[in-house]
mmCIF entry with sequence, helices, sheets and N, C-alpha, C, O atoms, coordinates in Angstrom:
data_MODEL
# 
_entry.id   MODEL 
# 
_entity.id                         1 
_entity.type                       polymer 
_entity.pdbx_number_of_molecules   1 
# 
_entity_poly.entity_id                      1 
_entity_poly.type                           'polypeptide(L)' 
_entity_poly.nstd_linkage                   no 
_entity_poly.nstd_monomer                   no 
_entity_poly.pdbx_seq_one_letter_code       
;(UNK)(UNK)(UNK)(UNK)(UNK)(UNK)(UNK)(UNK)(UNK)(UNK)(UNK)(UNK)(UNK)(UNK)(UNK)(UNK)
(UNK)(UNK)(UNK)(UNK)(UNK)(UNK)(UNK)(UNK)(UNK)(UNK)(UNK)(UNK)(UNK)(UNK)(UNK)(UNK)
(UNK)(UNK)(UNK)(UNK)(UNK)(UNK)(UNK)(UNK)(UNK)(UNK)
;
_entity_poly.pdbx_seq_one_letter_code_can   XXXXXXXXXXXXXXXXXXXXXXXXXXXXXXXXXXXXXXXXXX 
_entity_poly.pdbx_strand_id                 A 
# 
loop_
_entity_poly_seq.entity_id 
_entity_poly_seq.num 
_entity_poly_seq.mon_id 
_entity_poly_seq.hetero 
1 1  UNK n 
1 2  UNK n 
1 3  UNK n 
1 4  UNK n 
1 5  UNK n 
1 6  UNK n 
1 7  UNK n 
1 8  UNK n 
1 9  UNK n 
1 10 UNK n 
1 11 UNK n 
1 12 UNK n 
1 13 UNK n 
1 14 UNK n 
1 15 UNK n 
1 16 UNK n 
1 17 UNK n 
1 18 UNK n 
1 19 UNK n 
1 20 UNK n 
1 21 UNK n 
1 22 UNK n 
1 23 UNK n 
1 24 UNK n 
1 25 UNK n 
1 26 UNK n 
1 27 UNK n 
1 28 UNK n 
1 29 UNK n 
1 30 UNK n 
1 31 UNK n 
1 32 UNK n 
1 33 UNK n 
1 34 UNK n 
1 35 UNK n 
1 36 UNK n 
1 37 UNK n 
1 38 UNK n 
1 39 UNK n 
1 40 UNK n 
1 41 UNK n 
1 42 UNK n 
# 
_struct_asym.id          A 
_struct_asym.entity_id   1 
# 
loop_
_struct_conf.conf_type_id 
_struct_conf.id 
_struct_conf.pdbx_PDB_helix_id 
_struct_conf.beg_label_comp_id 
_struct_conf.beg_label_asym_id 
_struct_conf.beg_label_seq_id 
_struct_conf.pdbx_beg_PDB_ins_code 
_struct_conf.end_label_comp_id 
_struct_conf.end_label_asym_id 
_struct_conf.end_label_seq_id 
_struct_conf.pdbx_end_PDB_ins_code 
_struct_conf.beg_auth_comp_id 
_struct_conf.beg_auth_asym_id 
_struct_conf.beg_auth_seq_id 
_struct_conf.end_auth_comp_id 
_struct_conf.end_auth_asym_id 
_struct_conf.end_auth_seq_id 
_struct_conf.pdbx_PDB_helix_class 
_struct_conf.details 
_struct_conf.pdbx_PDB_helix_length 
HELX_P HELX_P1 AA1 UNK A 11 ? UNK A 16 ? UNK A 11 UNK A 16 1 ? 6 
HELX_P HELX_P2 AA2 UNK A 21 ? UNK A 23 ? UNK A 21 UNK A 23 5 ? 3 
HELX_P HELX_P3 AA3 UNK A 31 ? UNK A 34 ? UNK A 31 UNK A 34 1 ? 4 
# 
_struct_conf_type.id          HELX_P 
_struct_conf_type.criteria    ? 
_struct_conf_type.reference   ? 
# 
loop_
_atom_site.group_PDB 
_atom_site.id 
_atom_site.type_symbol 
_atom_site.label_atom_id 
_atom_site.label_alt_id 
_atom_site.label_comp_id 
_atom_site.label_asym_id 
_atom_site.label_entity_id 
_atom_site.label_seq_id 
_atom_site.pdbx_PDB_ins_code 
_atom_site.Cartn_x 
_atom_site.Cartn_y 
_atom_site.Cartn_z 
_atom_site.occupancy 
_atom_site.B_iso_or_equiv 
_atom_site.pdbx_formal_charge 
_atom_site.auth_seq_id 
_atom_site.auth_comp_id 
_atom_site.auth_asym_id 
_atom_site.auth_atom_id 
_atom_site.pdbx_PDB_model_num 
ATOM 1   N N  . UNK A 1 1  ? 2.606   2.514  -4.511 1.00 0.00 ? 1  UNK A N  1 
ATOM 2   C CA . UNK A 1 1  ? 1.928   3.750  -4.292 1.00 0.00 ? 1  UNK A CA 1 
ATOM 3   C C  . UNK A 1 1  ? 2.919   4.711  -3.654 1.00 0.00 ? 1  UNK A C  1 
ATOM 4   O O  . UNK A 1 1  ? 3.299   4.548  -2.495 1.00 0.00 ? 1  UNK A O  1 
ATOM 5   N N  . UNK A 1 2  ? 3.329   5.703  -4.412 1.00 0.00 ? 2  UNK A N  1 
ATOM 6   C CA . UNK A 1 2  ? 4.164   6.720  -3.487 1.00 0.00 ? 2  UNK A CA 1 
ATOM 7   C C  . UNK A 1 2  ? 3.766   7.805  -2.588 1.00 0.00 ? 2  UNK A C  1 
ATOM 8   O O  . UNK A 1 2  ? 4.659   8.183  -1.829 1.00 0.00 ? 2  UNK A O  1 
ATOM 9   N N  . UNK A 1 3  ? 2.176   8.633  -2.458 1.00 0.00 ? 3  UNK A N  1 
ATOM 10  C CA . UNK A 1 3  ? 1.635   8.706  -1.684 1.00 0.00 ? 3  UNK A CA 1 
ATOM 11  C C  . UNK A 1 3  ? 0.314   8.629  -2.220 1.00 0.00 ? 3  UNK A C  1 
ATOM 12  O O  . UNK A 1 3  ? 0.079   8.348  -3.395 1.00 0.00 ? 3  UNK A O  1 
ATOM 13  N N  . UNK A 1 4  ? -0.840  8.966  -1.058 1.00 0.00 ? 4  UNK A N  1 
ATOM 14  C CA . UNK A 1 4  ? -2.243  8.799  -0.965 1.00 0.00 ? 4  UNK A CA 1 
ATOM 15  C C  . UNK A 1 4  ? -2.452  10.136 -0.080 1.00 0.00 ? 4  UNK A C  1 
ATOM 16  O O  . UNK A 1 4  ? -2.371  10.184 1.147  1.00 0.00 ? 4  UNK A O  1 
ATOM 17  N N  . UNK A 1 5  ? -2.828  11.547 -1.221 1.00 0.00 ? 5  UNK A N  1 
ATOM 18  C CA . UNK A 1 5  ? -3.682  12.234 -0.500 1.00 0.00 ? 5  UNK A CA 1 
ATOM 19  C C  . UNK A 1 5  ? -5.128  12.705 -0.578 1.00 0.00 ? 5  UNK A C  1 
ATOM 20  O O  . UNK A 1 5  ? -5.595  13.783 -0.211 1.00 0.00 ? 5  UNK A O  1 
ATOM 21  N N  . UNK A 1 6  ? -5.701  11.715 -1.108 1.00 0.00 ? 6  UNK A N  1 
ATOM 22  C CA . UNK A 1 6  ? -7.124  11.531 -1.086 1.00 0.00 ? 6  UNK A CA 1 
ATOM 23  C C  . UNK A 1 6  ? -7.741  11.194 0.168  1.00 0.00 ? 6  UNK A C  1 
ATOM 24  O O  . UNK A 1 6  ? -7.127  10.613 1.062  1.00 0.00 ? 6  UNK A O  1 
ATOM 25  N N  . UNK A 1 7  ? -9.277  11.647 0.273  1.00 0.00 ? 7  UNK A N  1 
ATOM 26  C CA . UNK A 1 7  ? -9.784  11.745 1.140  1.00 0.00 ? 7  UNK A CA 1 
ATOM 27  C C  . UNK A 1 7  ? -10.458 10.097 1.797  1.00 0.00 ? 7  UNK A C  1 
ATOM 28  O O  . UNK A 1 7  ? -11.138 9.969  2.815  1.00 0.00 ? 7  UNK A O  1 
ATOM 29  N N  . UNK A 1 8  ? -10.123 9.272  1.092  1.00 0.00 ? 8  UNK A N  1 
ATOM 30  C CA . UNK A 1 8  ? -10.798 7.961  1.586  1.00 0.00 ? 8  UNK A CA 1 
ATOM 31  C C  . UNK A 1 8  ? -9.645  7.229  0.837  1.00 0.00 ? 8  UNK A C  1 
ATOM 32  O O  . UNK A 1 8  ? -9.875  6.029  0.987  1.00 0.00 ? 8  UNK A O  1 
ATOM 33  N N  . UNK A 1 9  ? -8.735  7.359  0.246  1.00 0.00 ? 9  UNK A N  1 
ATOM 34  C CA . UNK A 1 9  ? -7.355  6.469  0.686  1.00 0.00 ? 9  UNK A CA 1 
ATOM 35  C C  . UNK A 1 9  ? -7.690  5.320  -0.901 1.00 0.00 ? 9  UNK A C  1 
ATOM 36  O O  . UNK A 1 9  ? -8.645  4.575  -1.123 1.00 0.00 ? 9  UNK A O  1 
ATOM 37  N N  . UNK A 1 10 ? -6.410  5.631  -1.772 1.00 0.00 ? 10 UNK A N  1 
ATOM 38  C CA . UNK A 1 10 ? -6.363  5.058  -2.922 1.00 0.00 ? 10 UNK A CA 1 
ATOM 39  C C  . UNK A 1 10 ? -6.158  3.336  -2.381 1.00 0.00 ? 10 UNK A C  1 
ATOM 40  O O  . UNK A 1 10 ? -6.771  2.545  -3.098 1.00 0.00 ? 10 UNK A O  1 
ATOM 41  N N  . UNK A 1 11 ? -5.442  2.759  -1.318 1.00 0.00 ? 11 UNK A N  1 
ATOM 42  C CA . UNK A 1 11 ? -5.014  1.594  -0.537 1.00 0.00 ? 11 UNK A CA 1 
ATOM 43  C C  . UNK A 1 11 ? -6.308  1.198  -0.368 1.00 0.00 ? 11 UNK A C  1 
ATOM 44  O O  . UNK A 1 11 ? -6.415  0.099  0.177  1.00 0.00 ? 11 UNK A O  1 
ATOM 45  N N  . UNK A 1 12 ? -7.163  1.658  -0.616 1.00 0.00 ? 12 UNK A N  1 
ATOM 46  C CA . UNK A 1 12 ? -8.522  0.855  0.590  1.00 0.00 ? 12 UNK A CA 1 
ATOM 47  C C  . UNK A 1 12 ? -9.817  0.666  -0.673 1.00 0.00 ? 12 UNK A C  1 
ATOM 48  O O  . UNK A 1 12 ? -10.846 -0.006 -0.606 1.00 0.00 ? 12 UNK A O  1 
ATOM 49  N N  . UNK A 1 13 ? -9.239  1.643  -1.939 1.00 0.00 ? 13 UNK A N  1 
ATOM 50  C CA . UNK A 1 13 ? -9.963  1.228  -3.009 1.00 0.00 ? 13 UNK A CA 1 
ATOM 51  C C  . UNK A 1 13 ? -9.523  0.024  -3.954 1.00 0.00 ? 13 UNK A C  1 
ATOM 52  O O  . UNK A 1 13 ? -10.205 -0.916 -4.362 1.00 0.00 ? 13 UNK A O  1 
ATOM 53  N N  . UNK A 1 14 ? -8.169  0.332  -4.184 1.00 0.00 ? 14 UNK A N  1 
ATOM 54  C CA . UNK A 1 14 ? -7.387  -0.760 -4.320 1.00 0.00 ? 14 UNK A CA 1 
ATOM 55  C C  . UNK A 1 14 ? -8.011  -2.363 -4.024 1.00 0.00 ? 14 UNK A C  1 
ATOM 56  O O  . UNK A 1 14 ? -8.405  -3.224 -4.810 1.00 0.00 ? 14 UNK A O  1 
ATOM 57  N N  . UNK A 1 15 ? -7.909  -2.337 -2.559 1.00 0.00 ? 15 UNK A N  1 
ATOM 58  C CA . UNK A 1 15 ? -8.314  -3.784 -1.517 1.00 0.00 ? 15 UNK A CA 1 
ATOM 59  C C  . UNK A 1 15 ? -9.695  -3.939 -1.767 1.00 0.00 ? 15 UNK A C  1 
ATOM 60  O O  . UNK A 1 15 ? -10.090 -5.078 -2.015 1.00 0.00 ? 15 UNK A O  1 
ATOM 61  N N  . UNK A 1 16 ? -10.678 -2.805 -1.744 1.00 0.00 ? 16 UNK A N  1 
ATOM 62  C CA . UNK A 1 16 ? -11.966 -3.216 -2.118 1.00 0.00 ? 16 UNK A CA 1 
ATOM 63  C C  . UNK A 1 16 ? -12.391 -4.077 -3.956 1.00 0.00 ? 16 UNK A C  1 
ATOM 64  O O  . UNK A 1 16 ? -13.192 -4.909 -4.381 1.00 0.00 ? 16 UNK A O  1 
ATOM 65  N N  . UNK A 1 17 ? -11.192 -3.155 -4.553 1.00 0.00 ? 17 UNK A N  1 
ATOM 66  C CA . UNK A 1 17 ? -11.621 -3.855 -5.867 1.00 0.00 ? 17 UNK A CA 1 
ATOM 67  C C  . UNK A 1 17 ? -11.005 -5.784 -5.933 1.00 0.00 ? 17 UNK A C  1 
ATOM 68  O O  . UNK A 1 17 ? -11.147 -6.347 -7.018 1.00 0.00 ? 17 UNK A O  1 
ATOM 69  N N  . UNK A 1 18 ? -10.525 -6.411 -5.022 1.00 0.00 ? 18 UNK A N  1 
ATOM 70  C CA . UNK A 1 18 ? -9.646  -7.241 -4.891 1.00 0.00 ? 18 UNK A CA 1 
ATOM 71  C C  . UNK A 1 18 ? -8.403  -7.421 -5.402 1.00 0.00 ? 18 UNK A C  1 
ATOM 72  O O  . UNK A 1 18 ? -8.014  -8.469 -5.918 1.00 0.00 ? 18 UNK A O  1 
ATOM 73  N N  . UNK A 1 19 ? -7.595  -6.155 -5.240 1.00 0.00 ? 19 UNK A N  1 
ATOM 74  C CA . UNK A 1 19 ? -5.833  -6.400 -5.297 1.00 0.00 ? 19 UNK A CA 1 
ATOM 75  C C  . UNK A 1 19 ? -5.821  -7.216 -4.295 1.00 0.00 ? 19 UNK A C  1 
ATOM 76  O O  . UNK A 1 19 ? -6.880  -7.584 -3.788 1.00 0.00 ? 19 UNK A O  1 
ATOM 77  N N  . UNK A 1 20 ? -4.796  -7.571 -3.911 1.00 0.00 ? 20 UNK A N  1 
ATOM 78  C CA . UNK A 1 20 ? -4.334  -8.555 -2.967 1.00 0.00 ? 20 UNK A CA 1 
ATOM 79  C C  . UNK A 1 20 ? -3.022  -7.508 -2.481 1.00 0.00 ? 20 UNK A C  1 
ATOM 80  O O  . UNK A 1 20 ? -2.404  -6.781 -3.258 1.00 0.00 ? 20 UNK A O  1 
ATOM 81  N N  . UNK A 1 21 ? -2.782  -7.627 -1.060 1.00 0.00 ? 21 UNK A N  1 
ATOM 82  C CA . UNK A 1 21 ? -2.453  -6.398 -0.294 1.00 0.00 ? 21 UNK A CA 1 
ATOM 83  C C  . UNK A 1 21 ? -0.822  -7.011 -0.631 1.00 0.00 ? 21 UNK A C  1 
ATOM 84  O O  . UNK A 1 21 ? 0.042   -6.155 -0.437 1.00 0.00 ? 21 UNK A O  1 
ATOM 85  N N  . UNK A 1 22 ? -0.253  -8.501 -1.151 1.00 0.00 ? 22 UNK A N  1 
ATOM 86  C CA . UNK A 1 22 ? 1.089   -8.812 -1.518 1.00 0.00 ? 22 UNK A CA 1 
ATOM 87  C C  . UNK A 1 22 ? 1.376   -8.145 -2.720 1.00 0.00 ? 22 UNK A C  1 
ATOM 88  O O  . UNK A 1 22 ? 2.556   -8.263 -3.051 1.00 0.00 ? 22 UNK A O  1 
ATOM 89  N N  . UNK A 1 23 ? 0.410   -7.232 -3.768 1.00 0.00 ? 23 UNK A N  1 
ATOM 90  C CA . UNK A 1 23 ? 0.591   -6.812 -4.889 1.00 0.00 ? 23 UNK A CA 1 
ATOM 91  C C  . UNK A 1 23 ? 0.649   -5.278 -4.823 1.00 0.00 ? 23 UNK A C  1 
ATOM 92  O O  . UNK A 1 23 ? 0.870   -4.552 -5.793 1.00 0.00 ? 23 UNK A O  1 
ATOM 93  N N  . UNK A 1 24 ? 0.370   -4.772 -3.249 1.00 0.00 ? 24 UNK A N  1 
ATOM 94  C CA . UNK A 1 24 ? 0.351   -3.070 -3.684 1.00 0.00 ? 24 UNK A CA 1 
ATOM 95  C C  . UNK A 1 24 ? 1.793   -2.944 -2.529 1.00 0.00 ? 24 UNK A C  1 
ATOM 96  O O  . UNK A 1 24 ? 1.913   -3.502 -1.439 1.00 0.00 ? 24 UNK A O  1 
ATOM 97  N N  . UNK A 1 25 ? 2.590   -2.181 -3.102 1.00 0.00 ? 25 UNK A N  1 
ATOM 98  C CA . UNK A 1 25 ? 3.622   -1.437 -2.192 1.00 0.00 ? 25 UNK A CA 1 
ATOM 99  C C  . UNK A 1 25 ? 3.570   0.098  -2.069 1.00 0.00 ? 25 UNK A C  1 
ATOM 100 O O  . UNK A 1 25 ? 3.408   0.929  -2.962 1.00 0.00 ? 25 UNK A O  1 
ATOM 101 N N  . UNK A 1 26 ? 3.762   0.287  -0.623 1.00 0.00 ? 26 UNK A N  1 
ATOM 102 C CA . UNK A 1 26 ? 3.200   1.003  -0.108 1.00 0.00 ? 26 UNK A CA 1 
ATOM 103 C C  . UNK A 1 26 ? 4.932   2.089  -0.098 1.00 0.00 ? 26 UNK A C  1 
ATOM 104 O O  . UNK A 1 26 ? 5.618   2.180  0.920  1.00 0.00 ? 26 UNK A O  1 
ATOM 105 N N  . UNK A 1 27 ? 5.251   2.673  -1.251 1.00 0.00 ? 27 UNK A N  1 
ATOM 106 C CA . UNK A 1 27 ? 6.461   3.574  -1.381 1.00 0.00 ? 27 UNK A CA 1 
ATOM 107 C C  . UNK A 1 27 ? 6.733   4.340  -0.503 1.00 0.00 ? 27 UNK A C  1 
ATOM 108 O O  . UNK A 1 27 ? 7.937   4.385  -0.252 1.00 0.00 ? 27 UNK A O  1 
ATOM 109 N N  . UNK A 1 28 ? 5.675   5.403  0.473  1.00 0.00 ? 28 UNK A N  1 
ATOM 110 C CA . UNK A 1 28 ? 5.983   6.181  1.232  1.00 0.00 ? 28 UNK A CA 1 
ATOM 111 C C  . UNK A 1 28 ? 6.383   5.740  2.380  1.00 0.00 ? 28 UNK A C  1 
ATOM 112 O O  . UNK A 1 28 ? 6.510   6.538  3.309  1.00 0.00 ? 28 UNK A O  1 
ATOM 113 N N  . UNK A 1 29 ? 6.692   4.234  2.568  1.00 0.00 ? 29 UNK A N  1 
ATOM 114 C CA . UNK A 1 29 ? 6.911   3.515  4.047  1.00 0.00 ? 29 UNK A CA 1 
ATOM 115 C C  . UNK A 1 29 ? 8.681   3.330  3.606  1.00 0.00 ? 29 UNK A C  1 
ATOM 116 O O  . UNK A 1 29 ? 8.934   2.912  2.476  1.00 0.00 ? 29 UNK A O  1 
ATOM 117 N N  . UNK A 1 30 ? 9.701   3.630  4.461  1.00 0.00 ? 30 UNK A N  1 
ATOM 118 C CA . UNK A 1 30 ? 11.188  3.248  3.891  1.00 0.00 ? 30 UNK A CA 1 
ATOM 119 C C  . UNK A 1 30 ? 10.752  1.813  3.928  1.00 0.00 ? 30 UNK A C  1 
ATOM 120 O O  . UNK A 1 30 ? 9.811   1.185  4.414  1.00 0.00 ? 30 UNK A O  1 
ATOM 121 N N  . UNK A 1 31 ? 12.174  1.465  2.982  1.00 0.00 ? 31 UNK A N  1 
ATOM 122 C CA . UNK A 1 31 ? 12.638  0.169  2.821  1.00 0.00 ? 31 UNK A CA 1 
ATOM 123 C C  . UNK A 1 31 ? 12.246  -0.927 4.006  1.00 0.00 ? 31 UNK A C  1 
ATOM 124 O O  . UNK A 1 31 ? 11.500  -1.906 4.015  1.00 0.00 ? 31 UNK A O  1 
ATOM 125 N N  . UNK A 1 32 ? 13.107  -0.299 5.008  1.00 0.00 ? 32 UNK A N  1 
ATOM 126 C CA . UNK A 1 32 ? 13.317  -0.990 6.222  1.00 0.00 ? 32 UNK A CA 1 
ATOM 127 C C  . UNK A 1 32 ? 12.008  -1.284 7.101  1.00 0.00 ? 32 UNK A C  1 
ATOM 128 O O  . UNK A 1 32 ? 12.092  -1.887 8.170  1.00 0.00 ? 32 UNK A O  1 
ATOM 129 N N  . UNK A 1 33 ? 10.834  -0.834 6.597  1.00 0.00 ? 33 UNK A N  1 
ATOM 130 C CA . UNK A 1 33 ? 9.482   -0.740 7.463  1.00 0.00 ? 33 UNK A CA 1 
ATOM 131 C C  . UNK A 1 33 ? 8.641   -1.102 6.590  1.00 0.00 ? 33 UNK A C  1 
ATOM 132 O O  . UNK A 1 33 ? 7.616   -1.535 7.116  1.00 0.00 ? 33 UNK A O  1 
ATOM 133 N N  . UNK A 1 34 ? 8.627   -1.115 5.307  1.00 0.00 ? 34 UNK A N  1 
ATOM 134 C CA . UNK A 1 34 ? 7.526   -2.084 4.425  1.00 0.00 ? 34 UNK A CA 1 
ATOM 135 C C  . UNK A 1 34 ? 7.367   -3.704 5.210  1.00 0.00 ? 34 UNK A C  1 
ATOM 136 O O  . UNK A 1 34 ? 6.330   -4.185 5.667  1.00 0.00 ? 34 UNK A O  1 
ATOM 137 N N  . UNK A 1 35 ? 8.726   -4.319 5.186  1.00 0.00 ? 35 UNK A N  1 
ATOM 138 C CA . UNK A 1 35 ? 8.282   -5.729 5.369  1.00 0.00 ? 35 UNK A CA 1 
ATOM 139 C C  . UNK A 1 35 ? 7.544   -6.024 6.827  1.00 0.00 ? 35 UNK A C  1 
ATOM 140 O O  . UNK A 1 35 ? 7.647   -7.159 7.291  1.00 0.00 ? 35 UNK A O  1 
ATOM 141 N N  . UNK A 1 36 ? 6.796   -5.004 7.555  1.00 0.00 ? 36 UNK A N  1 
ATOM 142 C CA . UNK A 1 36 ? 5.901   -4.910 9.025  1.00 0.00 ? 36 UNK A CA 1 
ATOM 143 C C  . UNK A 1 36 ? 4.593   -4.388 8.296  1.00 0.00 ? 36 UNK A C  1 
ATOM 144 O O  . UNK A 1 36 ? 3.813   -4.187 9.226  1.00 0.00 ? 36 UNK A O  1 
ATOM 145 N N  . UNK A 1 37 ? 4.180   -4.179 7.534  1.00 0.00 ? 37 UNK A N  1 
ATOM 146 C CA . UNK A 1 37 ? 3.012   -3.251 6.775  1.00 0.00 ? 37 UNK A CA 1 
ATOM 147 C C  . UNK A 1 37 ? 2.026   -4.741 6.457  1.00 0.00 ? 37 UNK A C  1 
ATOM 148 O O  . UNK A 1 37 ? 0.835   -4.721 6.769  1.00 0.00 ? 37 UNK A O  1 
ATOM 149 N N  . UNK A 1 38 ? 2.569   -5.849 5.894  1.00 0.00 ? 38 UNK A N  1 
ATOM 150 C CA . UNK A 1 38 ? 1.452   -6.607 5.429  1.00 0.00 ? 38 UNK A CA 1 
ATOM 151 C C  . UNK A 1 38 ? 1.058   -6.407 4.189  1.00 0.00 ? 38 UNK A C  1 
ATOM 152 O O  . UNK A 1 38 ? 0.252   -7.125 3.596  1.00 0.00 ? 38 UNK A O  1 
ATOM 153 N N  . UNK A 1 39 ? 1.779   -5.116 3.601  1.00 0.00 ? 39 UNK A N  1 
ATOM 154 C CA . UNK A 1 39 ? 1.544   -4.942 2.366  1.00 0.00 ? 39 UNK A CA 1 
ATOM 155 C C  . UNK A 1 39 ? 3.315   -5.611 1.437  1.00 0.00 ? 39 UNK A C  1 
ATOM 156 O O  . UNK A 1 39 ? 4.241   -6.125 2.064  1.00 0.00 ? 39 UNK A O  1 
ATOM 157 N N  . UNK A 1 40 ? 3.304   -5.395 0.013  1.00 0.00 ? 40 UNK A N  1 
ATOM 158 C CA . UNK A 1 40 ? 4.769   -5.922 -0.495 1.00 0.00 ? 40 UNK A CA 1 
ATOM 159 C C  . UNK A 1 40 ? 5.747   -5.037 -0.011 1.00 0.00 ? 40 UNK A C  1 
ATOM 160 O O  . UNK A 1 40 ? 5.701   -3.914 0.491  1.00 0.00 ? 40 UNK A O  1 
ATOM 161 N N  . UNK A 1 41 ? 6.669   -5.853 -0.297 1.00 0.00 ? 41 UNK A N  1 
ATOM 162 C CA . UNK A 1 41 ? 8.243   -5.018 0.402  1.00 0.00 ? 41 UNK A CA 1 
ATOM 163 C C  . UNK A 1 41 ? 8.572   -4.383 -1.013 1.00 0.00 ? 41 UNK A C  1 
ATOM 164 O O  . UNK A 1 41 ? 8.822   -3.187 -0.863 1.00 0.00 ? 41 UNK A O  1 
ATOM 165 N N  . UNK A 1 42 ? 8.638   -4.701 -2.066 1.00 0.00 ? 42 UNK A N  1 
ATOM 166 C CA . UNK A 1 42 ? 9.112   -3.808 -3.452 1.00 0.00 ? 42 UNK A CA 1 
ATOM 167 C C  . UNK A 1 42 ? 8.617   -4.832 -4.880 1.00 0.00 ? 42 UNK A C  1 
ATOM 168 O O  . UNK A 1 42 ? 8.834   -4.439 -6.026 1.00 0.00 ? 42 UNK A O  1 
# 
């Protein structure tokens, strides 16, 4: 995901439909701070 500016957050629809939070990467976080998120590193 490179960003989320929706009002209730594309990440949280995502998780509700059951992605699994190791399958969404979260692009707008650098490199160096994905692998603290809980979400994938790339």
């Amino acid at each position: 995901m490179q960003r989320d500016e929706t009002e209730d957050g594309v990440t949280r629809e995502l998780l509700e439909a059951g992605i699994p939070k190791q399958d969404i990467v979260l692009a707008f976080h650098p490199e160096d701070v994905r692998p603290y998120t809980g979400y994938a590193i790339a």
